[in-house]
N, CA, C and O atoms as a Tinker XYZ file with bonds, in Angstrom:
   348  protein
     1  N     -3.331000   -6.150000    5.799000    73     2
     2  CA    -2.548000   -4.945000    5.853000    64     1     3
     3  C     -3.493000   -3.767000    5.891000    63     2     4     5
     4  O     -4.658000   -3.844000    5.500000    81     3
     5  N     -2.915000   -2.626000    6.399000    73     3     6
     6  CA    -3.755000   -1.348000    6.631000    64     5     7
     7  C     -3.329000   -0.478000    6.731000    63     6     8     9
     8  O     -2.280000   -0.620000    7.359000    81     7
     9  N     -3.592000    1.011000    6.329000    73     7    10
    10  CA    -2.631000    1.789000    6.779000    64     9    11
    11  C     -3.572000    2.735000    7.412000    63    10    12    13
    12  O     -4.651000    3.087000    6.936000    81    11
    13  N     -2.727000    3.349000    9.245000    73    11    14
    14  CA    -3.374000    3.622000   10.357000    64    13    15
    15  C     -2.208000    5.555000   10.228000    63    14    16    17
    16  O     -1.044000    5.808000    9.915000    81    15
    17  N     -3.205000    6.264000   10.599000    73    15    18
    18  CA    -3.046000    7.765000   10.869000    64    17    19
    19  C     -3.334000    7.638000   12.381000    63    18    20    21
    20  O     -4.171000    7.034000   13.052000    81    19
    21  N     -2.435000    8.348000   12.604000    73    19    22
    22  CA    -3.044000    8.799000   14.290000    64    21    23
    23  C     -2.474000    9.811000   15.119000    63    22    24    25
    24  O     -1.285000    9.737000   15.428000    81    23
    25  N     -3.362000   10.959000   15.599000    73    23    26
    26  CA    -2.428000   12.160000   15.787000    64    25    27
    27  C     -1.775000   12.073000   16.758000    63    26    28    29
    28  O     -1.746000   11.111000   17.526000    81    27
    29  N     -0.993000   13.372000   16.859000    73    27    30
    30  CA    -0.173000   13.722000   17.699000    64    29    31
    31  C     -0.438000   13.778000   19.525000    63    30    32    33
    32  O      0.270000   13.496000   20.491000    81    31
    33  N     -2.339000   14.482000   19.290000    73    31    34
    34  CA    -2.901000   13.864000   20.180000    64    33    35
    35  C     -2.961000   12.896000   21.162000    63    34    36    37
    36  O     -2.997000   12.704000   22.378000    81    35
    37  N     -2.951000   11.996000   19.286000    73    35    38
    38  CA    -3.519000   10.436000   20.103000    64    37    39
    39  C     -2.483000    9.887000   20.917000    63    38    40    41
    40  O     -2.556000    9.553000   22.100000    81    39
    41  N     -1.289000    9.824000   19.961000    73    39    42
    42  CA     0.266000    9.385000   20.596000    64    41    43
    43  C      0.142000    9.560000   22.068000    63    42    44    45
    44  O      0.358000    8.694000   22.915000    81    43
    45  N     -0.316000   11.068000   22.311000    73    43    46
    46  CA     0.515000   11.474000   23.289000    64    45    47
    47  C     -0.417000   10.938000   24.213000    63    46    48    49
    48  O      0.020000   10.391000   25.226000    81    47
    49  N     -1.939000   11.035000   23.963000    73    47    50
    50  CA    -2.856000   10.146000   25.097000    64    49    51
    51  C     -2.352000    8.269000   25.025000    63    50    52    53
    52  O     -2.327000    7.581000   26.046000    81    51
    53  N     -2.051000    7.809000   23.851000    73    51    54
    54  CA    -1.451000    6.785000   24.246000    64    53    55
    55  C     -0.326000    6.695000   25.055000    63    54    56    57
    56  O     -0.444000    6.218000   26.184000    81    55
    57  N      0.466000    6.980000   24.752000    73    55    58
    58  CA     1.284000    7.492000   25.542000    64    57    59
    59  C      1.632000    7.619000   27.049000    63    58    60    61
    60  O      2.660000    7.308000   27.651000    81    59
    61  N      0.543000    8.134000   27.451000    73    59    62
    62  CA     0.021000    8.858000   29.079000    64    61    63
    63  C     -0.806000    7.419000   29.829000    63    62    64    65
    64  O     -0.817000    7.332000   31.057000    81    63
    65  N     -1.379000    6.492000   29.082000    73    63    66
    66  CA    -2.422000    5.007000   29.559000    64    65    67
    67  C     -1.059000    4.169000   29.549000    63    66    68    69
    68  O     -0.330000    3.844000   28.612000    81    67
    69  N     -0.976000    3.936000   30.921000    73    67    70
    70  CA     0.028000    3.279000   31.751000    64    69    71
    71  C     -0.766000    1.758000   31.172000    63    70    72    73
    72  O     -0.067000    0.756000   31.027000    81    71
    73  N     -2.125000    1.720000   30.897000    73    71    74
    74  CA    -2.185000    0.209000   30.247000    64    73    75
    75  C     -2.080000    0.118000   28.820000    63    74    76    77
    76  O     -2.716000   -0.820000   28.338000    81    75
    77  N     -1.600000    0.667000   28.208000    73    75    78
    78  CA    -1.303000    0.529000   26.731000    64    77    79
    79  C     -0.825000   -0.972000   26.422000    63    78    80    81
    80  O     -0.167000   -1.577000   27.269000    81    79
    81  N     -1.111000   -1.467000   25.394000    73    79    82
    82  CA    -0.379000   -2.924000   25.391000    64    81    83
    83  C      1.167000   -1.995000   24.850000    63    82    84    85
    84  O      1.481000   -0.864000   24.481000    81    83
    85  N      1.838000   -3.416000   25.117000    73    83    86
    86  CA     3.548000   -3.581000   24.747000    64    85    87
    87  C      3.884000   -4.544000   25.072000    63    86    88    89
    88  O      3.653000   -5.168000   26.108000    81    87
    89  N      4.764000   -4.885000   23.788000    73    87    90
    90  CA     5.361000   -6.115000   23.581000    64    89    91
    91  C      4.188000   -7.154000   23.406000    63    90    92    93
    92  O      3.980000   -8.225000   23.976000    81    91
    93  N      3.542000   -6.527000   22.498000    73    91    94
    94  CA     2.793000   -7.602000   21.404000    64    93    95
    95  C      2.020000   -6.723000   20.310000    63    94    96    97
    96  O      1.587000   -5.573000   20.241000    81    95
    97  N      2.071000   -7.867000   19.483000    73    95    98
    98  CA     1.598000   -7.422000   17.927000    64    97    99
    99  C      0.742000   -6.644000   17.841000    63    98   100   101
   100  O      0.584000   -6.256000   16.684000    81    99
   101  N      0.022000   -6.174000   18.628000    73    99   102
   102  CA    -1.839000   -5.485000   19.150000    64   101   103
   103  C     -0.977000   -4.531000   19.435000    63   102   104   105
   104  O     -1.326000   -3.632000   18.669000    81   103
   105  N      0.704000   -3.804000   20.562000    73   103   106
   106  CA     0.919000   -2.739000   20.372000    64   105   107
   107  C      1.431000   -1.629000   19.328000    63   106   108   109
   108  O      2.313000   -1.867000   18.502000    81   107
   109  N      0.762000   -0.353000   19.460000    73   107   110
   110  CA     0.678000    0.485000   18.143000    64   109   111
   111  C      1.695000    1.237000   18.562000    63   110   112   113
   112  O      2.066000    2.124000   17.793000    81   111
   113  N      2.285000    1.101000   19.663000    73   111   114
   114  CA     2.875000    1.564000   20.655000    64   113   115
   115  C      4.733000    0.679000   19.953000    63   114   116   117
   116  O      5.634000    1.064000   19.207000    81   115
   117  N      4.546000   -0.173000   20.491000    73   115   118
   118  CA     5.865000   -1.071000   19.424000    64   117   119
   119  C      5.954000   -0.493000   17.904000    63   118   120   121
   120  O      6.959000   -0.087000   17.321000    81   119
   121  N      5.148000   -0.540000   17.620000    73   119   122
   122  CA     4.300000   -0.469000   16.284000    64   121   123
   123  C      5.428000    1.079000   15.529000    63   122   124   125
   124  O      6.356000    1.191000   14.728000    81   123
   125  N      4.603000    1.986000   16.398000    73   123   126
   126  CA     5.554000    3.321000   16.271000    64   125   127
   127  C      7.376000    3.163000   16.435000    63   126   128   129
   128  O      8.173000    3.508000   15.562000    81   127
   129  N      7.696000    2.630000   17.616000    73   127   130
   130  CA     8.892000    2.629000   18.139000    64   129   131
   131  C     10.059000    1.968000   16.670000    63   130   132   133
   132  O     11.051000    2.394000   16.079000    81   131
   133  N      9.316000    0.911000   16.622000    73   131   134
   134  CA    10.231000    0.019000   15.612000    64   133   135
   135  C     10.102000    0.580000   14.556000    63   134   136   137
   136  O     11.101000    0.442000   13.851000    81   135
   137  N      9.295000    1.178000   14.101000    73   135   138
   138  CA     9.377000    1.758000   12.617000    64   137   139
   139  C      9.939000    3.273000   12.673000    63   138   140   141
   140  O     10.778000    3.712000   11.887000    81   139
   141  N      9.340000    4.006000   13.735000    73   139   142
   142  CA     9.654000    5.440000   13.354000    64   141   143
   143  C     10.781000    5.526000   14.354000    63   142   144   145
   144  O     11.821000    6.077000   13.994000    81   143
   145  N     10.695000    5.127000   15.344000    73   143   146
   146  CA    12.523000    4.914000   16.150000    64   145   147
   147  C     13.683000    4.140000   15.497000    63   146   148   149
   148  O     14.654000    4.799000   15.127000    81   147
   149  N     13.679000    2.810000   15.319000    73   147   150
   150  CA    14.258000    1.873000   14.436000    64   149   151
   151  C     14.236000    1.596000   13.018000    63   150   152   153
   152  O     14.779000    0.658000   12.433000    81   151
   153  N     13.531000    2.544000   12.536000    73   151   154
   154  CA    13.689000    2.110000   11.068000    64   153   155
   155  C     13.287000    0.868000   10.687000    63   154   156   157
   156  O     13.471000    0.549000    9.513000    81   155
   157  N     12.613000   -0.140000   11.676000    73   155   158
   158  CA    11.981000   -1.473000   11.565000    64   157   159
   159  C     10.583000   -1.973000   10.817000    63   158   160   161
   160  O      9.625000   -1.201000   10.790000    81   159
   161  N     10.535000   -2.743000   10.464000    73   159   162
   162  CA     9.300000   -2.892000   10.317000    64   161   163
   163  C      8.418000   -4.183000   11.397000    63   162   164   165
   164  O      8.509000   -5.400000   11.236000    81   163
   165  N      7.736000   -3.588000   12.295000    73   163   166
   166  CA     8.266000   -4.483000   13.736000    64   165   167
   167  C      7.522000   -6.128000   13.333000    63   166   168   169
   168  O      7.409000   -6.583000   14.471000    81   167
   169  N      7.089000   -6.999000   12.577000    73   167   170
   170  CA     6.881000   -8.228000   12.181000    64   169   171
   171  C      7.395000   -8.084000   10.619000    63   170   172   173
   172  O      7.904000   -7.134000   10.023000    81   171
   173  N      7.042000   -9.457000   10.194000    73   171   174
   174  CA     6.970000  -10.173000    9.045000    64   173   175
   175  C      6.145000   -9.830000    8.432000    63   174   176   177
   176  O      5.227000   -9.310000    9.067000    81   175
   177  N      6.016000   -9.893000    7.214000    73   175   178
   178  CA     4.919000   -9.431000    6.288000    64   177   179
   179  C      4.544000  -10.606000    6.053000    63   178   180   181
   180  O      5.431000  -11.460000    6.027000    81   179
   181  N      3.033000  -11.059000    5.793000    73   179   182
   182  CA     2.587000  -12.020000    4.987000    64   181   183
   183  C      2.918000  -11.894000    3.773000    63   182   184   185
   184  O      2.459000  -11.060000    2.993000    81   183
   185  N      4.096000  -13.080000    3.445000    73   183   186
   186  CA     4.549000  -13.240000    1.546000    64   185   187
   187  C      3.082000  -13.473000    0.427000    63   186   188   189
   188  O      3.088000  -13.307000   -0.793000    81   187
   189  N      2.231000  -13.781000    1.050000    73   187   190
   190  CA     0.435000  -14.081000    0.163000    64   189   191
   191  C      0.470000  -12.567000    0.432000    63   190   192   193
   192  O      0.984000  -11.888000   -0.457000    81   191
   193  N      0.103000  -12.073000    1.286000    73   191   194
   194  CA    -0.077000  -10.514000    1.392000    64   193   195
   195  C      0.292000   -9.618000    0.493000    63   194   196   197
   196  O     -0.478000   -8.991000   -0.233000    81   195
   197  N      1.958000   -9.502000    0.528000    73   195   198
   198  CA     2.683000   -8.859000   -0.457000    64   197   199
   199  C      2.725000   -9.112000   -1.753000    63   198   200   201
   200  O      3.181000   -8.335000   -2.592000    81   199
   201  N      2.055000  -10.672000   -2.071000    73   199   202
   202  CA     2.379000  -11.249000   -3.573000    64   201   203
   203  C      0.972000  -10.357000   -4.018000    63   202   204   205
   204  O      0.940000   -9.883000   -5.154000    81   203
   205  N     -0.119000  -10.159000   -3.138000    73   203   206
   206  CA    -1.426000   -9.404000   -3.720000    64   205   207
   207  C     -1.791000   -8.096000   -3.774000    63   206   208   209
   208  O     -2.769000   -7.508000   -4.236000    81   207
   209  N     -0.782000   -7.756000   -3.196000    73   207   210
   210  CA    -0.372000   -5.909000   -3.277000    64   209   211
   211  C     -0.271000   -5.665000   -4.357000    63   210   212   213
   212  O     -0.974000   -4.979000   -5.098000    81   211
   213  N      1.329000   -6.656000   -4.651000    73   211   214
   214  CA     1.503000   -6.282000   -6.204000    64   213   215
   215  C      1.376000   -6.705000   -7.479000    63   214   216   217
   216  O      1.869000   -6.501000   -8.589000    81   215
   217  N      0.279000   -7.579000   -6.779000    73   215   218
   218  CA    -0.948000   -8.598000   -8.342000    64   217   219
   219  C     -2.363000   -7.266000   -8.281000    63   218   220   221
   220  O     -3.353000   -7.152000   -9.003000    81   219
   221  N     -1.929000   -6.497000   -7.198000    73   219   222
   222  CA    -3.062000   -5.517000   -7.370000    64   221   223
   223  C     -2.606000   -4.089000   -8.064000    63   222   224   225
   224  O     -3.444000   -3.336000   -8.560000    81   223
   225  N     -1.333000   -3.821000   -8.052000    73   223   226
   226  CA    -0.636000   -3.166000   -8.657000    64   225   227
   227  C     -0.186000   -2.882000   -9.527000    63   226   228   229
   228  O      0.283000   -1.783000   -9.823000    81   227
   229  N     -0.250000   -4.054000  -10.263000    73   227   230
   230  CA     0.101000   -4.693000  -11.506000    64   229   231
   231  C     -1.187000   -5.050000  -12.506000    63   230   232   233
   232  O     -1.093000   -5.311000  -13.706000    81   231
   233  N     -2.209000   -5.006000  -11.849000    73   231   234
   234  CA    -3.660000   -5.345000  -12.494000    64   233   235
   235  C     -4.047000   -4.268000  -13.783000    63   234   236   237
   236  O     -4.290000   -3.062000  -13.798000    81   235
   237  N     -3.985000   -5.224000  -14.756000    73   235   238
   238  CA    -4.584000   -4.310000  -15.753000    64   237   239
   239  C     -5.742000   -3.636000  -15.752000    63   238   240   241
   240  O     -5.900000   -2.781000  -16.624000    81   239
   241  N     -6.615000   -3.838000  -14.939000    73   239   242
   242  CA    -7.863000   -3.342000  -14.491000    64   241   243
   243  C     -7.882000   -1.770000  -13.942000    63   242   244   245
   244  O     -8.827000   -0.982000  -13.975000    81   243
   245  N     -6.415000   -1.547000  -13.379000    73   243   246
   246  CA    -6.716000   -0.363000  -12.670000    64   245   247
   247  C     -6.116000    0.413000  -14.088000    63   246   248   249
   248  O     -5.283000   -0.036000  -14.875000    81   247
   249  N     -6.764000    1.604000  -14.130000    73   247   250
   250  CA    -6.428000    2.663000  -15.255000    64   249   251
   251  C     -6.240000    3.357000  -14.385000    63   250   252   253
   252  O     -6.704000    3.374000  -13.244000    81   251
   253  N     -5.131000    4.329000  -15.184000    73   251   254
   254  CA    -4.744000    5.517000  -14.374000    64   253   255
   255  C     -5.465000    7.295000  -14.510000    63   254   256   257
   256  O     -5.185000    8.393000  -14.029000    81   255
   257  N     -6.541000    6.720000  -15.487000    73   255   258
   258  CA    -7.552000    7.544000  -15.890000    64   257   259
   259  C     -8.929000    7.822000  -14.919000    63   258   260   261
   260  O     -9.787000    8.703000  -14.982000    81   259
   261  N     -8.730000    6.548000  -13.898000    73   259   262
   262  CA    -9.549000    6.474000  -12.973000    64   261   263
   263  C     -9.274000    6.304000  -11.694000    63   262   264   265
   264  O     -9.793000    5.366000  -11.089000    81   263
   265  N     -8.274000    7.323000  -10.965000    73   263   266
   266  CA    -7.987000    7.214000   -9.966000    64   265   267
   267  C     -6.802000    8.554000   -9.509000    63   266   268   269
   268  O     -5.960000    8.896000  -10.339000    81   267
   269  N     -6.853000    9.105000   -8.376000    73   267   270
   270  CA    -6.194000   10.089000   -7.755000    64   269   271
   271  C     -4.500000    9.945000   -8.395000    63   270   272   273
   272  O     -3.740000    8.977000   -8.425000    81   271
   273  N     -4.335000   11.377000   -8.869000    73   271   274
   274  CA    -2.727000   10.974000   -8.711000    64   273   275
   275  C     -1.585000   10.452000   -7.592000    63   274   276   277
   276  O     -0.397000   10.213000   -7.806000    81   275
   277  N     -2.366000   10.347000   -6.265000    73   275   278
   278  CA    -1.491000   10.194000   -5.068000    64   277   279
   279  C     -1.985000    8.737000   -5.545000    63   278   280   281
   280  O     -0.967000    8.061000   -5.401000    81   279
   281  N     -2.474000    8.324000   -5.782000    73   279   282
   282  CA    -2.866000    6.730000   -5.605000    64   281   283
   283  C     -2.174000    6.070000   -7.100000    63   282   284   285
   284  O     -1.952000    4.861000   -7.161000    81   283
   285  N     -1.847000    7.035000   -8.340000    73   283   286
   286  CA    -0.995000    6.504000   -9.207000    64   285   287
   287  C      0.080000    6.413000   -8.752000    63   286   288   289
   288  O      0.715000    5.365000   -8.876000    81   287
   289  N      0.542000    7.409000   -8.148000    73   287   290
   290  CA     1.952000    7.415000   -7.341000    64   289   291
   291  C      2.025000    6.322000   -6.387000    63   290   292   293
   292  O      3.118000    5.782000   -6.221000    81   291
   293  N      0.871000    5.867000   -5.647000    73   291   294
   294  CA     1.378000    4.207000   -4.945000    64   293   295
   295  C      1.659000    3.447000   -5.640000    63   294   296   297
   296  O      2.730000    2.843000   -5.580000    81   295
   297  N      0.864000    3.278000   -6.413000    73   295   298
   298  CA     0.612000    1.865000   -7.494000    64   297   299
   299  C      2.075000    2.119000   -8.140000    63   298   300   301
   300  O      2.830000    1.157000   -8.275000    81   299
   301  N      2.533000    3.612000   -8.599000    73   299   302
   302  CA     3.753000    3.082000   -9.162000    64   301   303
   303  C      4.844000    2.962000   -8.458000    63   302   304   305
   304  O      5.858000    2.934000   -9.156000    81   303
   305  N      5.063000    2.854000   -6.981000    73   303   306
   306  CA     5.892000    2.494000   -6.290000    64   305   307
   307  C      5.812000    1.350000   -5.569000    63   306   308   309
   308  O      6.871000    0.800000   -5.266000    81   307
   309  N      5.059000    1.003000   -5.321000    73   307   310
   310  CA     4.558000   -0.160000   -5.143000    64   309   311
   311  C      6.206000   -1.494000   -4.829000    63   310   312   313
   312  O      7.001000   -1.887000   -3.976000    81   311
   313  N      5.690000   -1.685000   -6.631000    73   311   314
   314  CA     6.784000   -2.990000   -7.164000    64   313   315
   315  C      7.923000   -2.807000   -6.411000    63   314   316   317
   316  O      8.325000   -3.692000   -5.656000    81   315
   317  N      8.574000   -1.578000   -6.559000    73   315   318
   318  CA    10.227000   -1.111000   -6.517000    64   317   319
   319  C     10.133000   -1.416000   -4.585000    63   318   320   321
   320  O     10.870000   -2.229000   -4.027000    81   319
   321  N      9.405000   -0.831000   -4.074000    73   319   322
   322  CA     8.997000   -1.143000   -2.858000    64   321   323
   323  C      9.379000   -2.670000   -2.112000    63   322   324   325
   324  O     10.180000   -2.990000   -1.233000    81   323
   325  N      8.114000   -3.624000   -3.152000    73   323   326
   326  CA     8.254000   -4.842000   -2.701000    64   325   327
   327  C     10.181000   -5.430000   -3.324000    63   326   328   329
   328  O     10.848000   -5.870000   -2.388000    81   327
   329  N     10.602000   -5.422000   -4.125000    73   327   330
   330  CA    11.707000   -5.549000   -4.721000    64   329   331
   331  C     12.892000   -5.382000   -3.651000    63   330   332   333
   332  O     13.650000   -6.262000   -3.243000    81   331
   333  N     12.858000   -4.127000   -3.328000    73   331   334
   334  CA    13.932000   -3.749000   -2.456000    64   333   335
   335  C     13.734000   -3.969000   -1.088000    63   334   336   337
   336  O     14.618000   -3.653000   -0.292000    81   335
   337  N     12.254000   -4.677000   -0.564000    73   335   338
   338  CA    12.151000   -5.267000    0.565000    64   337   339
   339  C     12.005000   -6.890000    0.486000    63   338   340   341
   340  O     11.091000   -7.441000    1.098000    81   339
   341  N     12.818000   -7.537000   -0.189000    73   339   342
   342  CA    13.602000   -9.299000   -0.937000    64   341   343
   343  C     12.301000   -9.589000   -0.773000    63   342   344   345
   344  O     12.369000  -10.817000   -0.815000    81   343
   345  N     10.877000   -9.276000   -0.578000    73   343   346
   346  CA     9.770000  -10.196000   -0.853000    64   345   347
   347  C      9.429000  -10.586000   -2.137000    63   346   348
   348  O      8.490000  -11.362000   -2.317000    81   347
């Protein structure tokens, strides 16, 4: 898992490359459509994936004394996240 920024720019030069992939997992292009058009999340999540998100989330190791408040704010959304997405 990863999480990808990409400007408005980029979109739009993707966008404009008549060879962009589509209609496969490699497009960022699908990628956008299904999530920010459809509300999708365009594959499956790896269930090992998600079980280590929130074994990482859940880790007593991380203190919240040592780390950005935007990044306490993941960690504490996290769970409710995975929960309400039946993984």
């Amino acid at each position: 898992m990863s999480l990808m920024a990409v400007s408005k720019e980029a979109w739009a030069a993707i966008d404009r490359n008549p060879a962009a992939p589509r209609d496969s997992f490699l497009s960022i292009l699908d990628w956008r459509d299904q999530w920010h058009g459809n509300g999708r999340f365009p594959y499956t999540p790896s269930v090992s994936d998600l079980h280590g998100v929130l074994a990482a989330a859940k880790n007593e190791a991380i203190s919240p004394g040592n780390m950005s408040s935007d990044n306490a704010k993941i960690i504490g959304m996290t769970p409710a996240w995975l929960t309400r997405s039946g993984k």
